[in-house]
N, C-alpha and C positions, 0 to 999 in steps of 0.2 A: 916644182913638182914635175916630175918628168910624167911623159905620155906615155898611154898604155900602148906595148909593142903589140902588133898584131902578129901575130903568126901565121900564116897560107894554110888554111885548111880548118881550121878553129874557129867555131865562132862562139863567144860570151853570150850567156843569155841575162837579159835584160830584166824579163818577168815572164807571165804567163800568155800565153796567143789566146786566140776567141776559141781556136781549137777545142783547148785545155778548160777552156771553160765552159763552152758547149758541155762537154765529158762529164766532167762534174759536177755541173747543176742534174741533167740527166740523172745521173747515177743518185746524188741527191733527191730526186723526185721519184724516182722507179720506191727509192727506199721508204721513201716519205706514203707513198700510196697502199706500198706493203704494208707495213704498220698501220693505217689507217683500217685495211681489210681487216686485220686479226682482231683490232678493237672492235670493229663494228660487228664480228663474225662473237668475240667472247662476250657482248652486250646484247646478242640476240639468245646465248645459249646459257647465261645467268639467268635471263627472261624465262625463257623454259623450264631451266631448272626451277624456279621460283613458281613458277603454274602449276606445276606438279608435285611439287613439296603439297603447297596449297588444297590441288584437286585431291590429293590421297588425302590429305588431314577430313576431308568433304568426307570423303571415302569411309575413314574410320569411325566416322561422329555416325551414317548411316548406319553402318552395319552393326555398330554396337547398340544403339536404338532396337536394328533387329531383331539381335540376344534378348538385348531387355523384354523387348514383347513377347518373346517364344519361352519368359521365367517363371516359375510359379506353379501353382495349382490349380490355377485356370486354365494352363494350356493343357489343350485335349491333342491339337496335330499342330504341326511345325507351319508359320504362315509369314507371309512378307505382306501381308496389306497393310497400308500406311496407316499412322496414328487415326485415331479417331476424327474426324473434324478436316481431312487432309486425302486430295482427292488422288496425291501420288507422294512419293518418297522426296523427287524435286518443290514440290510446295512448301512438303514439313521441313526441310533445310531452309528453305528459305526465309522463314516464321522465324521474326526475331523477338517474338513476345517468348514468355514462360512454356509453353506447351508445346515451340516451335523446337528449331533444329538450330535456333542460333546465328541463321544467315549463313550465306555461302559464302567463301572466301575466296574469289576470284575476283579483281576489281575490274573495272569498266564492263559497267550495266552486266552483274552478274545473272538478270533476269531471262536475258536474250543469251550472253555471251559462255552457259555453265548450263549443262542439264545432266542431271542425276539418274541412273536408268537401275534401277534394282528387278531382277529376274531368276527365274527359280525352274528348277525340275525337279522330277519327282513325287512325291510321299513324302516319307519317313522313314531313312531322312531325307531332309530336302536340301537339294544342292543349289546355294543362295551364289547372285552372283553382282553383285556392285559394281560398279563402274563409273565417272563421271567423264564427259564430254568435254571442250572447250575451244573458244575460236580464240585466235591467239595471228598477229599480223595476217590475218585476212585467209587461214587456212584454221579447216578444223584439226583438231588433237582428239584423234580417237576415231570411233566405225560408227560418228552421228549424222546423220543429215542436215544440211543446210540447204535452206528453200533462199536465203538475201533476208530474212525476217529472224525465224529464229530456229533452234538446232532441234532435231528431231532423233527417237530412234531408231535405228538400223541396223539387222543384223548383222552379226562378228564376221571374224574370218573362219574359215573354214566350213560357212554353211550353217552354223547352230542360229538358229533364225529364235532362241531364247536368250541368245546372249549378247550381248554389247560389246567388243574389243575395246580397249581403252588401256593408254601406258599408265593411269589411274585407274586400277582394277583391285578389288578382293574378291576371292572365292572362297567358301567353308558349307561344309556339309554341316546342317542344321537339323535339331530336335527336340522336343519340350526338357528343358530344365527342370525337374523338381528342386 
């Protein structure tokens, strides 16, 4: 077998330098951490969206409660006071016997971590307005307070110091049903 001629000016390459592999692993890693962001970035916003699915389903169990109370022939004027037995709209959700609300569906320690703030103006009709709260990685969700214990109400945005802000909100002008 003859030897390989060398030519002046040429050189064969053998494999790859530390250079090339510096580069690469780099490049390798910059990509590897991207992707790890976007996971961790769509695993936090699944999380939310899933609170909030949740917090409104909260939402709709209260406010239909509320209808139900304002039905009938018993109703004389439009009212949000909580069920009988129930010293706020947050307790009666939370009542998972027959008279309650079913329990609140927001997990970890829904007690502390979910409050329910039902608020109204008005007469007749009365403008009813639901909301619920939520602490969610160490920030509240929604216009609640938090004391380090547990989440309080607090007026909206805009100053309406009757309402609660919350991306789980319903509003509806309310009236006795016959």
């Amino acid at each position: 077998m003859a030897a390989a001629m060398r030519v002046p000016g040429n050189r064969t390459k053998a494999g790859m330098t530390f250079v090339d592999l510096l580069i690469g692993s780099s490049v390798l890693v910059v990509t590897l951490l991207a992707l790890m962001g976007v996971f961790l970035g769509q695993v936090t916003m699944n999380e939310h969206a899933r609170n909030l699915a949740l917090a409104t389903n909260d939402v709709n169990r209260v406010m239909e409660q509320v209808r139900r109370q304002n039905t009938g022939a018993g109703c004389l004027s439009p009212s949000v006071l909580p069920p009988a037995g129930f010293a706020a709209w947050d307790a009666w959700l939370a009542d998972t016997s027959a008279v309650g609300g079913g329990g609140k569906s927001l997990s970890l320690n829904p007690g502390v971590n979910e409050l329910v703030v039902v608020s109204s103006v008005g007469t007749d009709p009365l403008a009813v307005t639901v909301a619920v709260c939520w602490r969610q990685r160490g920030r509240t969700i929604g216009e609640c307070a938090w004391n380090g214990a547990v989440l309080s109400a607090a007026p909206g945005l805009g100053g309406n110091l009757n309402v609660t802000e919350s991306p789980a909100m319903l509003s509806t002008a309310l009236t006795c049903r016959r």
